[in-house]
N, C-alpha and C positions, 0 to 999 in steps of 0.2 A: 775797721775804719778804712784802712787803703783797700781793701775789695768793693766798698760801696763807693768810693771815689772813680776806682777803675770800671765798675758797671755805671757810673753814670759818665762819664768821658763816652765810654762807647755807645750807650744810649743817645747821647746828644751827636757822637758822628753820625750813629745810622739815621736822625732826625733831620739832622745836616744833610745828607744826601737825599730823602723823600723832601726835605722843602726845597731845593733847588730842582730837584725832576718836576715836582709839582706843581712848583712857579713857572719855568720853563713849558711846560705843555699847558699852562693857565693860560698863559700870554701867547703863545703860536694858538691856539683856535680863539682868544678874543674874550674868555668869559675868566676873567682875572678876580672882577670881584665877587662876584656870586661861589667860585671854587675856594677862593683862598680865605673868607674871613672864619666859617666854621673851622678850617685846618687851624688857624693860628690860635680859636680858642683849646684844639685840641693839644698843640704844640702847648701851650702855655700851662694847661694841667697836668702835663706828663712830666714837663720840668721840674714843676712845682713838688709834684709825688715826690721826686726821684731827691730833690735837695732833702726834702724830709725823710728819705731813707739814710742820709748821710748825718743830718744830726741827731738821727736816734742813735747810729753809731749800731758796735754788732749786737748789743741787746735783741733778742724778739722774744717780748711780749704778746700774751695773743689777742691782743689789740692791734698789735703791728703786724704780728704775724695773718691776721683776718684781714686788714687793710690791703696787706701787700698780694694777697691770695683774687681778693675783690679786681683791686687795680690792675694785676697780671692776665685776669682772666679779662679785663675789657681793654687794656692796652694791647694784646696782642690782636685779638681780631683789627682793631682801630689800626696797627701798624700794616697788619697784611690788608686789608680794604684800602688803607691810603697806598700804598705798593701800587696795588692792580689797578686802581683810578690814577695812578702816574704814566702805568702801563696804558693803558686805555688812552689817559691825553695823548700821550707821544704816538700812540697809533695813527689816530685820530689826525694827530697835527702832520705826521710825516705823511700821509694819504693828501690832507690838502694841499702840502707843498705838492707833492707829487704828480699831483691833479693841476697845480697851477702851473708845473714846468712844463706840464704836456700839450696845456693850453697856449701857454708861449711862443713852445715850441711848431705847434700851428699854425698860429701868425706868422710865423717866418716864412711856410711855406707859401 
């Protein structure tokens, strides 16, 4: 029971830290809603998994143990692809600031 409570605290941190990279590089290039409503239905069924791993409690059945096997295998690509599309926004948005300071920076001239 406290090991499923402890894997989902830390599921939801590291969830916690891709929705705020995510958000953050949504909103620096401008395309806020078309990026983030897919994420939150993804955020939304990974939670949902993860509480139902909690009130099965340590039982695995191989229902649950097939479940969890299913989930694992598309939750994790779904965590590394949200990763690198955080990685990609921030690229993306630090290039345009970049590009906008330098263009500033020429009108001063």
């Amino acid at each position: 029971m406290f090991r499923g409570i402890a894997k989902f605290v830390s599921v939801l941190f590291l969830l916690a830290l891709l929705t705020i990279a995510i958000i953050d590089s949504a909103r620096s290039i401008g395309q806020s809603d078309i990026i983030l409503t897919p994420f939150y239905t993804l955020l939304e069924s990974i939670v949902q998994f993860e509480l139902n791993n909690i009130k099965d409690g340590v039982e695995m059945t191989f229902s649950s143990y097939l479940s969890y096997s299913v989930v694992f295998f598309i939750k994790l690509p779904a965590v590394v692809i949200l990763g690198l599309l955080s990685l990609l926004f921030f690229v993306i948005g630090y290039k345009q600031n970049q590009s906008l300071s330098e263009s500033s920076d020429l009108r001063k001239i």
